[in-house]
N, C-alpha and C positions, 0 to 999 in steps of 0.2 A: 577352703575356697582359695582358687589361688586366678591371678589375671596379670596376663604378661606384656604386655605391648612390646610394639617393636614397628622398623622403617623411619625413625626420628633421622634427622641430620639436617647438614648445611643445604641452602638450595637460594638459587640467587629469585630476586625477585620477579614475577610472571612465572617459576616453575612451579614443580605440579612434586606430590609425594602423597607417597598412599601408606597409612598404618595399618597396625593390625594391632588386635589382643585377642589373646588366645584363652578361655575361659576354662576351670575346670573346678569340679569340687562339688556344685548345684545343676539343678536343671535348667539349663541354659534357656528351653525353649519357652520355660515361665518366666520368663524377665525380660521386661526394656533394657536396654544396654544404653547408654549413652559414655557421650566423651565430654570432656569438658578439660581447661587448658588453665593456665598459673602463669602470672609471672611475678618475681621476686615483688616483694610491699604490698599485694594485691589480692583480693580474694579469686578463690576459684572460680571460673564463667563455664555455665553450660555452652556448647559448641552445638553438639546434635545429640537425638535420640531417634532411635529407633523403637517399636515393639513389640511386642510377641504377637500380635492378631492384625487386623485390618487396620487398623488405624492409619496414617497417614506419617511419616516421620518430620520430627520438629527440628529447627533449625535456627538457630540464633542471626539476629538481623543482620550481621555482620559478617556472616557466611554465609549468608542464602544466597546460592545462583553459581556458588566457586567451591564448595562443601557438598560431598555427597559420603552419606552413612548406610551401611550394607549388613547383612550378616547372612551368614553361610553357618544352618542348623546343624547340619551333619558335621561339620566343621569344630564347630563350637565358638565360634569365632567370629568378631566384630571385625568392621572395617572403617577405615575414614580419607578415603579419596579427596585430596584438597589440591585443587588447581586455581591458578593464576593468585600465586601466593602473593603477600603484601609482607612489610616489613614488621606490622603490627599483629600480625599471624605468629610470629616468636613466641613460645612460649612453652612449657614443660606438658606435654597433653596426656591426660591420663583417662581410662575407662571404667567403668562401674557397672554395678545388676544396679543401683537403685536402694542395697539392700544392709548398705554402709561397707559394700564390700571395695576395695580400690589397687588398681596393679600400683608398680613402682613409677611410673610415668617414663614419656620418651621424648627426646630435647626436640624439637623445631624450632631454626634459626633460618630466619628469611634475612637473605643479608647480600649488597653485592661484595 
């Protein structure tokens, strides 16, 4: 199993950045994928999930309304479209199946 993220970096506060993680290994199309973010002394926080069927995708209260989670089957591939960034948005964001599988994470600094 292997899961890449990528699109991390500096961005001053109000902009916008979109990740990605690129999934491969399992069957992608049987997993929720979710994101979920670090920072140093702290435990891990879910961000978003998405899911494999109709369900609705979930959203942590802290991102609802600025956070949207995507994924492109054929692809293999999650997304995390995050606009009107805050400073408290900083954080190491990494992706998952849910399945204890986890990429390497990718940095987000909201910073002017």
């Amino acid at each position: 199993v292997q899961l890449v993220e990528s699109g991390g970096g500096l961005v001053q506060p109000g902009g916008s950045l979109r990740l990605s993680c690129a999934a491969s290994g399992f069957t992608f199309t049987r997993y929720a994928m979710s994101w979920y973010r670090q920072v140093p002394g702290k435990e891990r926080e879910l961000v978003a999930t998405i899911f494999n069927t109709y369900m609705p995708t979930r959203y942590a209260p802290s991102v609802k309304g600025r956070f949207t989670i995507s994924r492109n089957n054929a692809k293999n591939t999650v997304y995390l479209q995050m606009n009107r960034l805050k400073p408290e948005d900083t954080a190491v964001y990494y992706c998952s199946n849910g399945a204890g599988d986890w990429g390497q994470g990718t940095q987000v600094t909201v910073s002017s």
